[in-house]
C-alpha positions as CSV (number, residue, x, y, z in Angstrom):
1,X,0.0,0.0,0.0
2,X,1.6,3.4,-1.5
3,X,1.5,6.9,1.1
4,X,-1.2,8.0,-0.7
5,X,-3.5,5.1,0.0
6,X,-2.6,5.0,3.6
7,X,-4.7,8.3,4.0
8,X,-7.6,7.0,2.2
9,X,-7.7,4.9,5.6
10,X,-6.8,7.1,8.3
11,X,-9.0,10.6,6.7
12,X,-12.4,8.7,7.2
13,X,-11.2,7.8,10.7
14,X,-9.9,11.0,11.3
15,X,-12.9,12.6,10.3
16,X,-15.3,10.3,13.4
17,X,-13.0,11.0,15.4
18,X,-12.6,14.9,15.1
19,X,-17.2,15.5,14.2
20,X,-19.3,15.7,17.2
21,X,-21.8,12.5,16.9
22,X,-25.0,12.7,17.9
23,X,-26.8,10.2,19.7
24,X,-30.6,9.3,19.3
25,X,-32.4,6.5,22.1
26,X,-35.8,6.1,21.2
27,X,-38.4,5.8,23.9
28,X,-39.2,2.6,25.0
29,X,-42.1,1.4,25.8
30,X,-43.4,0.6,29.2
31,X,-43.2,1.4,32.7
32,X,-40.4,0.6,34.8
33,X,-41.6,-0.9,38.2
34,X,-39.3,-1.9,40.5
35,X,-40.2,-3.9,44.0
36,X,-38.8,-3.8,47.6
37,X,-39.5,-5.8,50.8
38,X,-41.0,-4.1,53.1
39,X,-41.2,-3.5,57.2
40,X,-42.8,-0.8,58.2
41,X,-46.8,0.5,57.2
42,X,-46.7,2.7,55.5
43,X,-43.4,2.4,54.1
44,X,-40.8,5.7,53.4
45,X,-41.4,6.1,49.6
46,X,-37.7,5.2,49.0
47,X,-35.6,3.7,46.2
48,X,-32.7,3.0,49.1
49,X,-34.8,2.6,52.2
50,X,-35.5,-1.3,51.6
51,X,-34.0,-4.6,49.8
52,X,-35.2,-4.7,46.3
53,X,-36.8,-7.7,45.2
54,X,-37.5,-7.7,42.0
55,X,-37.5,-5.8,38.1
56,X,-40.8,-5.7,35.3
57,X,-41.7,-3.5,32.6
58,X,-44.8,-3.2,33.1
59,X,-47.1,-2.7,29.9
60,X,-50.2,-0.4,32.4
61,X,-50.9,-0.3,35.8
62,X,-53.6,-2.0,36.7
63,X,-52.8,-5.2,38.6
64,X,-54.5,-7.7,41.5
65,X,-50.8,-8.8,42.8
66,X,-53.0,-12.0,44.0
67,X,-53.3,-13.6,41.1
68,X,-50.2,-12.3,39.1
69,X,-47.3,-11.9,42.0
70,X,-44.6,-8.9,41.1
71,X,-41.4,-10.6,40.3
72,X,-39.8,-12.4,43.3
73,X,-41.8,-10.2,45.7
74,X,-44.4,-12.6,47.4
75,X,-48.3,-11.5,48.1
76,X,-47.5,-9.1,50.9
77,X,-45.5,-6.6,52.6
78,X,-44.1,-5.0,49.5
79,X,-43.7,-1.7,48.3
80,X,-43.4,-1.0,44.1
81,X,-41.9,2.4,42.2
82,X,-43.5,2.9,38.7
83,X,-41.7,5.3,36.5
84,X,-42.0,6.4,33.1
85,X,-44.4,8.5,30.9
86,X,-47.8,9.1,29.7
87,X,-49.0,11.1,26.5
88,X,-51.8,13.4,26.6
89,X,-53.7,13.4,23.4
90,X,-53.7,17.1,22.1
91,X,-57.2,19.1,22.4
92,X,-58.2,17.2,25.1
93,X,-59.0,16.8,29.0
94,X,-57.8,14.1,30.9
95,X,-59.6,12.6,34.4
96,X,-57.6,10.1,36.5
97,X,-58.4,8.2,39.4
98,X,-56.4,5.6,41.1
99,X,-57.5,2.5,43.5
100,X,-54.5,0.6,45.4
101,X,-55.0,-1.9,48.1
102,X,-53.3,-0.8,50.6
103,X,-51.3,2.6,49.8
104,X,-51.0,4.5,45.9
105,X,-50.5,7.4,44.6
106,X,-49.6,8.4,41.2
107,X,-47.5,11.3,39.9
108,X,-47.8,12.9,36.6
109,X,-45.6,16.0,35.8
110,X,-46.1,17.2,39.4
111,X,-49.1,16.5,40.0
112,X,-50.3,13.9,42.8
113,X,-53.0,12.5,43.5
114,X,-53.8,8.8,45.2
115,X,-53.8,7.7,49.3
116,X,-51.0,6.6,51.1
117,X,-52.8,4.7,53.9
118,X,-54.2,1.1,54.7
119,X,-57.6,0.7,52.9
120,X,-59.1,-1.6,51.1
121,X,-59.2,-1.9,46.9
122,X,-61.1,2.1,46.7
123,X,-60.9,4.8,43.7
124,X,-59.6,8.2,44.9
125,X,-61.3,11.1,43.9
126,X,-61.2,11.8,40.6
127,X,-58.5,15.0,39.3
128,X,-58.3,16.6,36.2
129,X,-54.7,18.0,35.5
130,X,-53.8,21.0,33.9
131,X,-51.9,19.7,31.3
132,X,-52.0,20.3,27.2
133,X,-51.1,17.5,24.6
134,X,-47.7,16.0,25.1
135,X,-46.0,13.5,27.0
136,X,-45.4,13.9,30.7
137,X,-43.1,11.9,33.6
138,X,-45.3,9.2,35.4
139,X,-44.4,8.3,38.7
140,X,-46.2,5.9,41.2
141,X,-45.6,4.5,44.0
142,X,-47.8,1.5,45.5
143,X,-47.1,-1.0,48.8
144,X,-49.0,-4.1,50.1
145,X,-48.9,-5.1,54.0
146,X,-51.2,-8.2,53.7
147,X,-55.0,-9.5,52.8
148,X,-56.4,-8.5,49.2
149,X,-54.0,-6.1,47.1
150,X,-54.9,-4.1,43.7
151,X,-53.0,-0.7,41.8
152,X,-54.8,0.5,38.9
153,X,-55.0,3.6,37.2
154,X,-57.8,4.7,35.1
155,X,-58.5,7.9,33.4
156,X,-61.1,9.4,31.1
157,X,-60.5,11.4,27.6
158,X,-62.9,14.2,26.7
159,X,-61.7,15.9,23.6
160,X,-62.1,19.7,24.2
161,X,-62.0,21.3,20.2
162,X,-59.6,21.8,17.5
């Protein structure tokens, strides 16, 4: 290979090397829920207070633990951390409500609403948030001390014009 061919090799490399790149992660899908082990009621709403015990992504929320335990978490005394986002369709108002057995409350751009006491499977009153089209950081929190268990979050859409 001749002197003049050697740069054919190094100018491209070079040229990486020396250009800022730009990166580009999509959004994935899903909410991330991790679960701890519990031992107080109600627990500190912590991501370092307790043992972890377990990772999903978690498609909704809107789950009877009873029937589908969180991963490696058992049926009680465990406390889960939902983060990630929700999109608000544009031109429209959005109504949420959450139930949890026990303790839930649900955080979206600020904006809480939700109990964080021992109670049975109940919907909190219903909020509308100020918030226009776009997507906004979710982030919930939800524990289980023992007997029936439930997190679920519903909300309404009511298109408001053009």
């Amino acid at each position: 290979m001749g002197r003049a061919s050697r740069w054919l090799v190094i100018l491209p490399a070079l040229w990486f090397a020396l250009t800022p790149q730009s990166a580009k992660a999509d959004p994935q899908p899903g909410l991330n829920a991790v679960g701890y082990t519990i031992n107080q009621i109600p627990p500190l709403r912590s991501d370092s207070a307790y043992p972890q015990c377990g990772i999903e992504t978690e498609n909704n929320i809107n789950r009877n633990f009873e029937g589908e335990p969180f991963t490696g978490c058992g049926t009680d005394w465990f406390m889960l951390h939902y983060t990630g986002f929700i999109t608000i369709p544009d031109n429209t108002s959005v109504k949420f409500m959450v139930a949890a057995d026990d303790g839930g409350t649900i955080n979206i751009d600020g904006h809480e609403f939700g109990t964080w006491n021992l109670k049975g499977c109940r919907w909190s009153q219903q909020v509308t948030l100020p918030l226009s089209g776009g997507t906004y950081p979710l982030d919930g929190w939800f524990y289980e001390w023992t007997g029936g268990t439930c997190y679920m979050l519903a909300c309404q859409t009511i298109v408001t014009g053009k």
